[in-house]
ZAFIVO-303128 format. One record per residue (C-alpha): residue number from 1; x, y, z. Coordinates in Angstrom, 1 decimal. Last residue first. Layout:
// ZAFIVO-303128
rec kedren = NUM, px = X, py = Y, pz = Z
...
This chain:
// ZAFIVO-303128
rec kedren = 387, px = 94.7, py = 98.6, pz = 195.5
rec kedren = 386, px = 92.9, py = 98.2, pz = 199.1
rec kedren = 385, px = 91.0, py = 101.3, pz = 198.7
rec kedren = 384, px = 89.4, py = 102.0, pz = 202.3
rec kedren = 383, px = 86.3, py = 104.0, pz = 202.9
rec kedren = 382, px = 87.6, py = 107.7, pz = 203.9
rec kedren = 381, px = 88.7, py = 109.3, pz = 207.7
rec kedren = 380, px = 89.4, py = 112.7, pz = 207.8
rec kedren = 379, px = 92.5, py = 113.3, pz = 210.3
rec kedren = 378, px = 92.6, py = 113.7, pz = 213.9
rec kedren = 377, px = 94.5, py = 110.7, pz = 214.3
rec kedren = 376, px = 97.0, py = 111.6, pz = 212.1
rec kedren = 375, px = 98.0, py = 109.3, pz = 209.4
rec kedren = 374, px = 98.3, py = 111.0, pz = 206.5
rec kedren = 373, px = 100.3, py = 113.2, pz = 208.2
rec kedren = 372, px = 103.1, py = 110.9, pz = 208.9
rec kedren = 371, px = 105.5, py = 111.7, pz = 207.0
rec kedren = 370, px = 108.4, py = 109.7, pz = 208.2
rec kedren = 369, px = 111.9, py = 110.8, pz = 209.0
rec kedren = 368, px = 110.7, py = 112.7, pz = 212.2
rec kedren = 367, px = 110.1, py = 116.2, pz = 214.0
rec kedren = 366, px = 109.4, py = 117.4, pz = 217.4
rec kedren = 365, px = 113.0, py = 116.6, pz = 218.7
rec kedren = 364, px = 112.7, py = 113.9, pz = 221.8
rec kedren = 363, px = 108.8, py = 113.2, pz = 221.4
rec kedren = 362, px = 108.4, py = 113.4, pz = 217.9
rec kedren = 361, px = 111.8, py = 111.3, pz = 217.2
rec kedren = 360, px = 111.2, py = 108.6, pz = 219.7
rec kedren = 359, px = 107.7, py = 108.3, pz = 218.7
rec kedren = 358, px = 109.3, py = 107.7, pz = 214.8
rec kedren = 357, px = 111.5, py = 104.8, pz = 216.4
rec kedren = 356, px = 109.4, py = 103.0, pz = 217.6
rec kedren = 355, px = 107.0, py = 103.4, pz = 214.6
rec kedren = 354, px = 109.9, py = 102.1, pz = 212.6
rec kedren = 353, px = 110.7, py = 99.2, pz = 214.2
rec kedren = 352, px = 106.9, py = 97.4, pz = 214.6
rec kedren = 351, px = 106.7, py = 98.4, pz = 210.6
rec kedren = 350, px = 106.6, py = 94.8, pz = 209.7
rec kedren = 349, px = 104.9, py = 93.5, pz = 212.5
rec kedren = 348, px = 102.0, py = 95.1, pz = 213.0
rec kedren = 347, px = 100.3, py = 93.6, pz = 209.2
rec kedren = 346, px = 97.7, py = 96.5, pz = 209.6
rec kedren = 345, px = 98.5, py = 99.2, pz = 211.8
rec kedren = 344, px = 95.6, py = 100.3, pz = 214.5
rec kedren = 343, px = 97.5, py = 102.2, pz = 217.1
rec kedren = 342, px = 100.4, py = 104.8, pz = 218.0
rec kedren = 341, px = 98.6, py = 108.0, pz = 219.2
rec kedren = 340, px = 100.4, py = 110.2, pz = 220.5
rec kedren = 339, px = 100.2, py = 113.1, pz = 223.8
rec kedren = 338, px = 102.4, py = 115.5, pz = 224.5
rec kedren = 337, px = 100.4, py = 118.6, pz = 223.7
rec kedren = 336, px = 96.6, py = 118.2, pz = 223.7
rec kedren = 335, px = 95.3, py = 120.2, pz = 221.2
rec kedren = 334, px = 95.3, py = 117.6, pz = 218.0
rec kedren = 333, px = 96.7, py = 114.6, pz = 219.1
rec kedren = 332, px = 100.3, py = 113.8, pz = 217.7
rec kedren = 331, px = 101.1, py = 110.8, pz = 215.7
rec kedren = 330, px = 99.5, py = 107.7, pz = 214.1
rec kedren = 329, px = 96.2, py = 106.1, pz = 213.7
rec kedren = 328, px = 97.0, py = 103.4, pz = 211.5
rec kedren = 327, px = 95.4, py = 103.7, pz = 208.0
rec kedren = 326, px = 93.4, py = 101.2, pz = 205.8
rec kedren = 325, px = 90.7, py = 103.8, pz = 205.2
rec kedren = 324, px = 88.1, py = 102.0, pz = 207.4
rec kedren = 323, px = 90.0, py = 102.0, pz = 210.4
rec kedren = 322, px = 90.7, py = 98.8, pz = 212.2
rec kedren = 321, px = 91.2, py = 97.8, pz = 215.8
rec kedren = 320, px = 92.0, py = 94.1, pz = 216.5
rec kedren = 319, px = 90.5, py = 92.2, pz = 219.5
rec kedren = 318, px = 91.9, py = 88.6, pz = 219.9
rec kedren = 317, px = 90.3, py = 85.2, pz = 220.2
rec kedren = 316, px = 92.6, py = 82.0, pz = 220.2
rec kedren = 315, px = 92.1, py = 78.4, pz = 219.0
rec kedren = 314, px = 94.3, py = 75.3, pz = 220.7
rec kedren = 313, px = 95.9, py = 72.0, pz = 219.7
rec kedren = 312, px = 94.5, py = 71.5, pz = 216.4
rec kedren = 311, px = 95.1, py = 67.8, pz = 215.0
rec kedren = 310, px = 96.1, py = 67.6, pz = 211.3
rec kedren = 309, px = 93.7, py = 64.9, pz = 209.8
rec kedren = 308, px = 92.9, py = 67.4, pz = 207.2
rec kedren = 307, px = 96.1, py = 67.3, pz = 205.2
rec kedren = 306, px = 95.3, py = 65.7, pz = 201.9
rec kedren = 305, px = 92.9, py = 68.3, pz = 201.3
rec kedren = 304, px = 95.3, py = 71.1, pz = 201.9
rec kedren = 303, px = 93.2, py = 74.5, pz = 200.6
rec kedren = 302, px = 89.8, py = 73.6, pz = 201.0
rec kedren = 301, px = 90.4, py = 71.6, pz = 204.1
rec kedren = 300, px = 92.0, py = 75.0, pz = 205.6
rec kedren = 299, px = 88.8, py = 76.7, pz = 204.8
rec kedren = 298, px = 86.9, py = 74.5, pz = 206.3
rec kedren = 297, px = 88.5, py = 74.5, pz = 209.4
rec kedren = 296, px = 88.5, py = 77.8, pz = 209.8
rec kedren = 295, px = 84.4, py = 78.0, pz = 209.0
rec kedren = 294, px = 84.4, py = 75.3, pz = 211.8
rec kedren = 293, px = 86.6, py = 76.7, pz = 214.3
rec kedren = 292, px = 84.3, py = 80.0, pz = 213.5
rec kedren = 291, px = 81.0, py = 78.0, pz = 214.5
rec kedren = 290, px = 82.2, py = 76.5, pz = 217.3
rec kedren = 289, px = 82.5, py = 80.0, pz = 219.3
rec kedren = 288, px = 86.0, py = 81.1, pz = 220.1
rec kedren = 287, px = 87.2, py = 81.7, pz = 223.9
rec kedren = 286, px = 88.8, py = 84.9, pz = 224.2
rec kedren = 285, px = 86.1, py = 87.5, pz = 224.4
rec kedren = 284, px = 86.4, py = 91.3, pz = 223.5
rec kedren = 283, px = 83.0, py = 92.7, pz = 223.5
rec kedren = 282, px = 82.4, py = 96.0, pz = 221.3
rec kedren = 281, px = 81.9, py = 93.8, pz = 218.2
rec kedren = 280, px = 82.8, py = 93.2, pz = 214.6
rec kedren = 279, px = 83.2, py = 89.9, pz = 213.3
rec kedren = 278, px = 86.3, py = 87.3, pz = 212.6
rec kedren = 277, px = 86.8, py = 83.9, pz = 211.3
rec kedren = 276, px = 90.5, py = 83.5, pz = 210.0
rec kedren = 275, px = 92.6, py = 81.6, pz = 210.2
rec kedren = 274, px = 95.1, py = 78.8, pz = 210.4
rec kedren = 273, px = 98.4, py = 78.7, pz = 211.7
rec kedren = 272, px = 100.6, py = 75.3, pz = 211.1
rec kedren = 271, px = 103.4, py = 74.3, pz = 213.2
rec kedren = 270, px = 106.8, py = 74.3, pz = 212.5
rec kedren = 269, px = 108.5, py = 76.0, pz = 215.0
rec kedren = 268, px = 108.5, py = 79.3, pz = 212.9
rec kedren = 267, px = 105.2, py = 79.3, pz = 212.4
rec kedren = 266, px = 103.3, py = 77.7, pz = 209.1
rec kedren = 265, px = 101.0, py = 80.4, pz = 207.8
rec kedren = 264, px = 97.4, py = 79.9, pz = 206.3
rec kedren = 263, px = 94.9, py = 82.7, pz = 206.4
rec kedren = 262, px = 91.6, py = 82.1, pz = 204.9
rec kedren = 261, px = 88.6, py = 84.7, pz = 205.0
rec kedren = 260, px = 85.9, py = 83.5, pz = 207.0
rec kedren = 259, px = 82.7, py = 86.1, pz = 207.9
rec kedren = 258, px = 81.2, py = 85.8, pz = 211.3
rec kedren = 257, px = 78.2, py = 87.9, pz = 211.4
rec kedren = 256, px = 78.1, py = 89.2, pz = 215.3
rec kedren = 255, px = 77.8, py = 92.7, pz = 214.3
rec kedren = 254, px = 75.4, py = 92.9, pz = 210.6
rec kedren = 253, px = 77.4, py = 92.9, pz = 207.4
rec kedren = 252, px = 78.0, py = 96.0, pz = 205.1
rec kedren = 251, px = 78.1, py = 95.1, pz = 202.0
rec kedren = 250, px = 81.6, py = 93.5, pz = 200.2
rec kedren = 249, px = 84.3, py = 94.7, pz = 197.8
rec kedren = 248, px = 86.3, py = 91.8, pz = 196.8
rec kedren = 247, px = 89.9, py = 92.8, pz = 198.5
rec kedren = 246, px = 90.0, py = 89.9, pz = 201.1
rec kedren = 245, px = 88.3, py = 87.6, pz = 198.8
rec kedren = 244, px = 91.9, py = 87.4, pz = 197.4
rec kedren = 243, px = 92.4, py = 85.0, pz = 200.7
rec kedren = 242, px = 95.8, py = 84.8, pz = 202.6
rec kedren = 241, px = 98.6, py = 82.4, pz = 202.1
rec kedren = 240, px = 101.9, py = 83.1, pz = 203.9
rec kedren = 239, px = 104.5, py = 80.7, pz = 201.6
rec kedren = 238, px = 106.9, py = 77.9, pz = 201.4
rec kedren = 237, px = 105.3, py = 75.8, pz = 203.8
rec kedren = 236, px = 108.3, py = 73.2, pz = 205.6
rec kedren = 235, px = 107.4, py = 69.8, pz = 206.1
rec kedren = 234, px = 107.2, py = 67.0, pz = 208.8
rec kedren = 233, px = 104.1, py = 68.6, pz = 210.4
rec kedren = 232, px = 104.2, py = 70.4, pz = 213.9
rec kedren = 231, px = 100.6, py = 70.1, pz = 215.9
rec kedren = 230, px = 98.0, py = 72.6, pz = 214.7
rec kedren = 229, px = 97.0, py = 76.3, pz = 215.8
rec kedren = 228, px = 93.8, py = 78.2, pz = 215.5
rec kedren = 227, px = 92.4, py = 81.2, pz = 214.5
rec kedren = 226, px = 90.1, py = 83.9, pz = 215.7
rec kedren = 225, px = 90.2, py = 87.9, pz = 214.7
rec kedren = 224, px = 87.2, py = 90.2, pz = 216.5
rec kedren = 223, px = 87.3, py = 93.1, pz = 214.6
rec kedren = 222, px = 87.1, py = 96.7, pz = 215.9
rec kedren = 221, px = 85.9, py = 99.8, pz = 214.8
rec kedren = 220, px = 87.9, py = 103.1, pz = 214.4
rec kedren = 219, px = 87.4, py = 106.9, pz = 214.6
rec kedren = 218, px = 88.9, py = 108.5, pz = 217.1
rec kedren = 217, px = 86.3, py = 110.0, pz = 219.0
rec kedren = 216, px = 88.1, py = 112.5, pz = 222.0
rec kedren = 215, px = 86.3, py = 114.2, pz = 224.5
rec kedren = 214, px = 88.6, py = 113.0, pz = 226.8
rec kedren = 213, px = 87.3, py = 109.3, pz = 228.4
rec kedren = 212, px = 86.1, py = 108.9, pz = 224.8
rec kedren = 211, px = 89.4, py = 108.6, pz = 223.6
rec kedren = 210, px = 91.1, py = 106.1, pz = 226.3
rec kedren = 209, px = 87.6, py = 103.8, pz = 225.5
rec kedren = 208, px = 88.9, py = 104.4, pz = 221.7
rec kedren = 207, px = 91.9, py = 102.7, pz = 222.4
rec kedren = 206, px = 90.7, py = 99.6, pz = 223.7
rec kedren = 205, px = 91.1, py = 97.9, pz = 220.4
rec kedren = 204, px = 94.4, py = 98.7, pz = 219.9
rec kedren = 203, px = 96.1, py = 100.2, pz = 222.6
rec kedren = 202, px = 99.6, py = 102.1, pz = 221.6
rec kedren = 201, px = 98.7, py = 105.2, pz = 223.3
rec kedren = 200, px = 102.0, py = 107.2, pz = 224.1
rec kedren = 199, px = 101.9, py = 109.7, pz = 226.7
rec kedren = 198, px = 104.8, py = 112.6, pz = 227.3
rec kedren = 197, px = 105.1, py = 115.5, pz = 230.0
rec kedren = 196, px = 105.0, py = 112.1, pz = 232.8
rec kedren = 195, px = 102.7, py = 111.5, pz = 236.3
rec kedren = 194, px = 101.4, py = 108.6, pz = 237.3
rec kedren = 193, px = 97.8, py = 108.4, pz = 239.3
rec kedren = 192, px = 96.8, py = 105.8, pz = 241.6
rec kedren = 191, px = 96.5, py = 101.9, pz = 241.7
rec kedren = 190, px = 93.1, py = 102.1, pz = 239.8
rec kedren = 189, px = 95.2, py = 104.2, pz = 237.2
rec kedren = 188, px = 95.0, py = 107.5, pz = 235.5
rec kedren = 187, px = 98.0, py = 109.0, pz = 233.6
rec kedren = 186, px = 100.1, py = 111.6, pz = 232.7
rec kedren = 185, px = 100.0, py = 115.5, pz = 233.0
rec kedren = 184, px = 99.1, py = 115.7, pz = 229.4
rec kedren = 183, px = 99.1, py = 119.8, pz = 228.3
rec kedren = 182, px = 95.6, py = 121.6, pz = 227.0
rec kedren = 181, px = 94.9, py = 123.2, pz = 230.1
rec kedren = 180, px = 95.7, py = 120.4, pz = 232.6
rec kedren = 179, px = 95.0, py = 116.6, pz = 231.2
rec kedren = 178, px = 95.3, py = 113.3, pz = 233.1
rec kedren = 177, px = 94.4, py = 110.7, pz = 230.9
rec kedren = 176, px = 92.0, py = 107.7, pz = 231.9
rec kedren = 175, px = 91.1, py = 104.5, pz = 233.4
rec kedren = 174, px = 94.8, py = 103.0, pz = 232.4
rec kedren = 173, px = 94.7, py = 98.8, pz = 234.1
rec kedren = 172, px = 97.8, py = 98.2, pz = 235.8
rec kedren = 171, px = 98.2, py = 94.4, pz = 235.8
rec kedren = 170, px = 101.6, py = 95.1, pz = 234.0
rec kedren = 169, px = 103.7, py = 97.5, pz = 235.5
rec kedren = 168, px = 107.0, py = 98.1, pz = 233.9
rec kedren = 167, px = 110.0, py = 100.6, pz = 234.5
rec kedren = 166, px = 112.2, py = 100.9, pz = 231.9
rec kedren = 165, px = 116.2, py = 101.8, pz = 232.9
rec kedren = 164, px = 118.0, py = 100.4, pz = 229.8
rec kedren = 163, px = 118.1, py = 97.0, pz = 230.7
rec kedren = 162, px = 114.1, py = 96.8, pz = 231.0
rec kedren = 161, px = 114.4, py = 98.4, pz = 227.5
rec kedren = 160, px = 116.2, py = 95.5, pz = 226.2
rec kedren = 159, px = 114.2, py = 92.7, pz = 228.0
rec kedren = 158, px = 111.4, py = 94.9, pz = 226.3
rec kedren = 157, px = 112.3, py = 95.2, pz = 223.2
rec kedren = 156, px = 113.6, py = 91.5, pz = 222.4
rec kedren = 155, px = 110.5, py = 90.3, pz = 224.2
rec kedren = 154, px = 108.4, py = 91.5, pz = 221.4
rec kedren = 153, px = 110.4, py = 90.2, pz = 218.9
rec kedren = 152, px = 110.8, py = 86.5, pz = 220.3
rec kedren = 151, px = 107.0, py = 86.4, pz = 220.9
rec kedren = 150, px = 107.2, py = 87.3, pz = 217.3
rec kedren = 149, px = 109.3, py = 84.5, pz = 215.8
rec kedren = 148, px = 109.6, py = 85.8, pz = 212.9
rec kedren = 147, px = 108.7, py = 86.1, pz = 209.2
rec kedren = 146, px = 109.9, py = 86.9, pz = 205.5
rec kedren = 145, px = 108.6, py = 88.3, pz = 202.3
rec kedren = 144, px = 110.3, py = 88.1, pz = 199.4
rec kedren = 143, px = 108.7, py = 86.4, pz = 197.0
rec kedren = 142, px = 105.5, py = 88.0, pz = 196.5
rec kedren = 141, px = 102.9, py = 85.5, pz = 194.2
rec kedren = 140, px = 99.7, py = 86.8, pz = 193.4
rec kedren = 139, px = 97.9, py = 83.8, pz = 192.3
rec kedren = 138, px = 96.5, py = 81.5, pz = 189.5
rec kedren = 137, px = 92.9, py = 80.8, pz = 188.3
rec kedren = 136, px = 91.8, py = 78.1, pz = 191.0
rec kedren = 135, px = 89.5, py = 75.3, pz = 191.3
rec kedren = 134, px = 92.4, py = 72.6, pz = 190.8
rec kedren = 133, px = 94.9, py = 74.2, pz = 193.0
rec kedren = 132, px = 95.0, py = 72.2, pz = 196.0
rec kedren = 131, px = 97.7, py = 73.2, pz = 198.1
rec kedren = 130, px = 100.6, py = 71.0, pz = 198.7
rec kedren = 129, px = 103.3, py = 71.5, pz = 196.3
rec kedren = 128, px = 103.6, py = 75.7, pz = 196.7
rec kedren = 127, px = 105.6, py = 77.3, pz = 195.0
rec kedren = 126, px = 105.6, py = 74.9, pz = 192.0
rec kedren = 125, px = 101.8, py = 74.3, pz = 192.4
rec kedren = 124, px = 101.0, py = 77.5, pz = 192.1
rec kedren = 123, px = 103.2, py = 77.8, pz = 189.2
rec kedren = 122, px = 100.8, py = 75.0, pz = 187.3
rec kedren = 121, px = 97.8, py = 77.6, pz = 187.9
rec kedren = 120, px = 99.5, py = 80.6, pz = 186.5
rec kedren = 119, px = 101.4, py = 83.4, pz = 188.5
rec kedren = 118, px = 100.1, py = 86.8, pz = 188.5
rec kedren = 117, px = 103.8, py = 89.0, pz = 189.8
rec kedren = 116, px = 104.6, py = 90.7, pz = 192.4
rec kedren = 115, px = 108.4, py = 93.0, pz = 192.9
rec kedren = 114, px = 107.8, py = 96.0, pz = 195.6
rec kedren = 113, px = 109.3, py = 98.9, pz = 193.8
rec kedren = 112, px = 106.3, py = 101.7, pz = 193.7
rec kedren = 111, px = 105.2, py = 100.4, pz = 190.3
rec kedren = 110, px = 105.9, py = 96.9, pz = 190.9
rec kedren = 109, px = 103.1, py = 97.2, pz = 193.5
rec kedren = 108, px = 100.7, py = 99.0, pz = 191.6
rec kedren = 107, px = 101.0, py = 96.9, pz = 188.7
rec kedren = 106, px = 100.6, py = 93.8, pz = 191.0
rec kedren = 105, px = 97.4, py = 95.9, pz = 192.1
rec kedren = 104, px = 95.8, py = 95.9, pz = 188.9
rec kedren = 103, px = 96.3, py = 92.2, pz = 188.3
rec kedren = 102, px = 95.4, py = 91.6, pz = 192.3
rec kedren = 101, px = 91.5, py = 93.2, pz = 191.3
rec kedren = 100, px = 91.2, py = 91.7, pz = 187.9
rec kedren = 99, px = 91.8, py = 87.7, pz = 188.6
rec kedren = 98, px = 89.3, py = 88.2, pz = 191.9
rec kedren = 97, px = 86.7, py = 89.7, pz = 189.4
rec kedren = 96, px = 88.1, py = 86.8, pz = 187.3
rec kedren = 95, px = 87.5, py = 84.2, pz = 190.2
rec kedren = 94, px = 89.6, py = 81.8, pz = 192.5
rec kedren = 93, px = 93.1, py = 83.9, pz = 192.6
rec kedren = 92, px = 95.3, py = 82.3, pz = 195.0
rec kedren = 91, px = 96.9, py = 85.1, pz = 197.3
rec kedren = 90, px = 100.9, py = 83.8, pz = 198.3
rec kedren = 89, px = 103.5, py = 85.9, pz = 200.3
rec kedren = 88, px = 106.5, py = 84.5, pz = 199.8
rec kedren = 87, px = 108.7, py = 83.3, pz = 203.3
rec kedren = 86, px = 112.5, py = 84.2, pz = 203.9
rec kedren = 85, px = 113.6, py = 83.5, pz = 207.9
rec kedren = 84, px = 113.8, py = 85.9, pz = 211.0
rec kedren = 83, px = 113.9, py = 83.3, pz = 214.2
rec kedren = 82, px = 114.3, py = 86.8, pz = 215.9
rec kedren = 81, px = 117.8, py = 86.0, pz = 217.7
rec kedren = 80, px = 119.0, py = 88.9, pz = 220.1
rec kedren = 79, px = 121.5, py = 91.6, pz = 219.9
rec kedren = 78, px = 118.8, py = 94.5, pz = 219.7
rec kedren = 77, px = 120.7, py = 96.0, pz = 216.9
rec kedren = 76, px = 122.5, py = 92.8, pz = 215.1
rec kedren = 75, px = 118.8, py = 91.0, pz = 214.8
rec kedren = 74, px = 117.4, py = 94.6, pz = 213.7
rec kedren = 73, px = 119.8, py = 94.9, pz = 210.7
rec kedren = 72, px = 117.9, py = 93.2, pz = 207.6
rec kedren = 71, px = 115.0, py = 94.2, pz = 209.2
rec kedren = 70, px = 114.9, py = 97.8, pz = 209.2
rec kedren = 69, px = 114.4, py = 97.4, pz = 205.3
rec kedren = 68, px = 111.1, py = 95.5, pz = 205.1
rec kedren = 67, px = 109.8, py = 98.5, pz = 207.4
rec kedren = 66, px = 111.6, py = 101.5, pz = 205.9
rec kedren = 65, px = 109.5, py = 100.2, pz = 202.5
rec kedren = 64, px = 106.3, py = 99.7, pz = 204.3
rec kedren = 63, px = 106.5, py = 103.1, pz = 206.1
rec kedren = 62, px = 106.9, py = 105.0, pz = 202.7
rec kedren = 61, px = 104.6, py = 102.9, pz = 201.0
rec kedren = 60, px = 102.0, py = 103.6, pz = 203.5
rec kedren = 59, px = 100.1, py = 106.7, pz = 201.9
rec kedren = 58, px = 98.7, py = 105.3, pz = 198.2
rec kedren = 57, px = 99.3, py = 101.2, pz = 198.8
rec kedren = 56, px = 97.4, py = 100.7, pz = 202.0
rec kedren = 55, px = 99.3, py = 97.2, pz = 203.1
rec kedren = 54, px = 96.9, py = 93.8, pz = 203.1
rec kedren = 53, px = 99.7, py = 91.5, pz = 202.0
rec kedren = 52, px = 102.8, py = 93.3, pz = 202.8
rec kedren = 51, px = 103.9, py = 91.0, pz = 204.8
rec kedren = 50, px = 107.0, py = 90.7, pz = 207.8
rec kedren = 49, px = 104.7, py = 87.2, pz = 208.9
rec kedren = 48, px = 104.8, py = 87.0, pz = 213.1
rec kedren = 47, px = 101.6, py = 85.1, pz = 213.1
rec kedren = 46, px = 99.1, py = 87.3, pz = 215.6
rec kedren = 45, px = 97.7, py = 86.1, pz = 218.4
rec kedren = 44, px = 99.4, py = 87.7, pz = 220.9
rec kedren = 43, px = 100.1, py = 90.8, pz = 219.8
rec kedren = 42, px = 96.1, py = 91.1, pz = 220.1
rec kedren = 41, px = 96.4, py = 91.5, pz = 223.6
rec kedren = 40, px = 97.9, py = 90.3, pz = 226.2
rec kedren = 39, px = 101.2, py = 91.1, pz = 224.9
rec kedren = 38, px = 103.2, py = 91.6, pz = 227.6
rec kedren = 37, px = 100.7, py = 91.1, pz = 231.6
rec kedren = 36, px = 97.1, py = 92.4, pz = 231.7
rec kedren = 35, px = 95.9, py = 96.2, pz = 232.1
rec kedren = 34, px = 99.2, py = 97.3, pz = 230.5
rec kedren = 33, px = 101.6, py = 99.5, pz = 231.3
rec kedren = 32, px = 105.2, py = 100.8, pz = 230.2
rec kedren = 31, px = 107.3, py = 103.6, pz = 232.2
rec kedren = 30, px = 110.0, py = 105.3, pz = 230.6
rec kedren = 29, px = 112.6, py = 107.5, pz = 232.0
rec kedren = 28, px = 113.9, py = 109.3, pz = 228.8
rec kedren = 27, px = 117.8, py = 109.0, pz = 227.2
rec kedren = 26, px = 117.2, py = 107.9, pz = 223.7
rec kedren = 25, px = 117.6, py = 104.4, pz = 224.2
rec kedren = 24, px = 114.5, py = 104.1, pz = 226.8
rec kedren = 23, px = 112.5, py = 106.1, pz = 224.0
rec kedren = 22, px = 113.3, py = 103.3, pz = 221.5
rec kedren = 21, px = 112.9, py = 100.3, pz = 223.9
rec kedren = 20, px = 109.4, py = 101.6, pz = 225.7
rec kedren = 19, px = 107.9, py = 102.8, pz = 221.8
rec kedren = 18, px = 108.7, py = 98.9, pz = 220.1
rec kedren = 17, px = 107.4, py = 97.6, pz = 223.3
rec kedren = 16, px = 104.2, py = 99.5, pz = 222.5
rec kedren = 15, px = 104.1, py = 98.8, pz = 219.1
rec kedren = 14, px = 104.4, py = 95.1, pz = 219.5
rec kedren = 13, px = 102.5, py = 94.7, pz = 222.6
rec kedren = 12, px = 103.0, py = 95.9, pz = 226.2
rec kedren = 11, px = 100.2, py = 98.5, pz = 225.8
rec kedren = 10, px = 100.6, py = 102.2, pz = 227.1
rec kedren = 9, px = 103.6, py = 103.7, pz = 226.6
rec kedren = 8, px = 104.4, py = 106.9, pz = 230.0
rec kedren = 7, px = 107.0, py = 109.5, pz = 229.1
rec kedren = 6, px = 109.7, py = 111.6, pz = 230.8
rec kedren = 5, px = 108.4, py = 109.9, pz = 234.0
rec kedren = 4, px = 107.3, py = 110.6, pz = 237.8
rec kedren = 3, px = 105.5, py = 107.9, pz = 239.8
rec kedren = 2, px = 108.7, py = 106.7, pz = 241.1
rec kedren = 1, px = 109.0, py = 102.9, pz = 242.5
């Protein structure tokens, strides 16, 4: 196989597939790698949900917006069925600090032409007939949100980019970035060196290890996310449910603290999802301690009482990078021409399309659609404002 490319993705998960399909259809030999086989990483444990739960409201509303809009087409584009279907997005509100913090970002939301609305305790209920609503103020209620099948999604891009000419190698683990006077060359692997005028880092968690290998400290820290999965039920969910803790501001917690914040979704086969317990740390296990499947079990119990003799099939660990402004790091790196940085979204799969397609833009014209320099890796990096 050639060791020669127009561009070299790294990561096989929703981003990077995303990248490999979208430069593949522009025209450019692509090569895709991952250290373990598509979505090994934390593509694989994630629910699918097209949300805008936990979005950055001041610099992502741009992305957001072409997000929720690219798909009502993608199915048609990529030819292939997504298992898309309409789902709300559901926070219960369980305290008035709680009450105040999703009132004042409903207003934000309307405001930039995403409809919310503070439903009342009886319309929690209405939405949605299982949960237990009796120690609860209301909710923050978006009704169109939507979800997928997202090992479907993911293999969507990359069967279509394989047809396009990509060249994979999975098992290929990146060591480092092969730079010549302030140009990428390409890549470093254990199975020898690849060469291409264009690198895309789509890594997650293990992108700051890429960094440091440069001189580079991009500035995230990483969460540990576990969940678990349950057999099929006999009804449908209306909703994604996710905590209104979530935006409570909170002190700094030790590493290794696990800290449970509920997230509830029913997949697209029918089974239920149920997180999560996550902590920071540098290690990346997969196995998930027995204290986190309790505090996810708990808070499931909380919510569905009458449904807590569901039997879990399996938990999952994945590593998720964060950064603590609530924005991706995204775009060119400073002094190093041809290299991007394409990592750390929150709620992956609803821009997965358009950050495909932005790389593709950057890489084949030097410009985009999207402004994106809010997002630059390079940037100055603020505590987050989740309103």
């Amino acid at each position: 196989m050639p060791n020669l490319f127009d561009a070299i993705v790294i990561g096989a998960g929703y981003i990077g597939c995303s990248v490999a399909y979208h430069l593949c259809e522009a025209g450019l030999t692509t090569a895709l790698f991952d250290q373990g086989s598509i979505a090994a990483g934390a593509s694989a444990a994630n629910y699918g949900n097209i949300q805008i739960q936990d979005m950055e409201l001041s610099k992502s509303t741009d992305l957001t917006k072409r997000g929720i809009a690219s798909f009502s087409t993608l199915e048609d584009e990529l030819d292939w069925k997504l298992g898309i279907r309409k789902i709300g997005g559901l926070l219960p509100i369980e305290n008035e600090n709680q009450w105040n913090i999703l009132n004042r970002r409903k207003e934000n939301l309307n405001q930039i032409g995403i409809p919310s609305e503070i439903i009342t305790t009886k319309q929690l209920k209405e939405v949605e007939p299982f949960l237990n609503s009796r120690n609860m103020l209301g909710g923050l209620y978006h009704a169109d949100e939507g979800q997928i099948d997202p090992f479907q999604l993911i293999w969507a891009y990359y069967s279509r980019a394989k047809q396009k000419g990509l060249n994979a190698y999975f098992y290929t683990k990146v060591i480092g970035l092969d730079i010549a006077q302030g140009n990428i060359q390409g890549v470093i692997t254990k199975q020898g060196n690849f060469k291409a005028k264009n690198v895309v880092v789509c890594t997650g968690a293990y992108t700051a290890k890429l960094g440091q290998s440069i001189g580079k400290k991009w500035n995230t820290h990483y969460i540990l996310g576990q969940s678990m999965v349950t057999e099929r039920v006999n009804f449908k969910m209306n909703n994604h449910l996710a905590s209104a803790s979530f935006y409570e501001e909170g002190a700094e917690v030790p590493k290794g603290t696990i800290i449970a914040n509920m997230a509830i979704s029913q997949s697209t086969h029918g089974n239920i999802l149920i997180g999560e317990a996550m902590f920071e740390s540098n290690e990346f296990p997969i196995k998930v301690p027995a204290k986190s499947i309790t505090s996810i079990s708990q808070s499931w119990v909380n919510y569905f009482p009458d449904l807590a003799k569901l039997r879990i099939l399996r938990s999952w660990s994945a590593p998720v990078a964060d950064v603590k402004d609530g924005l991706p790091l995204f775009g060119p790196v400073n002094e190093i021409s041809g290299l991007y940085l394409a990592t750390a979204f929150r709620s992956t799969v609803i821009i997965t399309p358009i950050v495909g397609k932005t790389i593709a833009q950057l890489i084949t014209s030097n410009q985009c659609d999207l402004n994106i320099e809010s997002f630059l890796p390079e940037r100055q990096i603020n505590e987050t404002n989740y309103e």
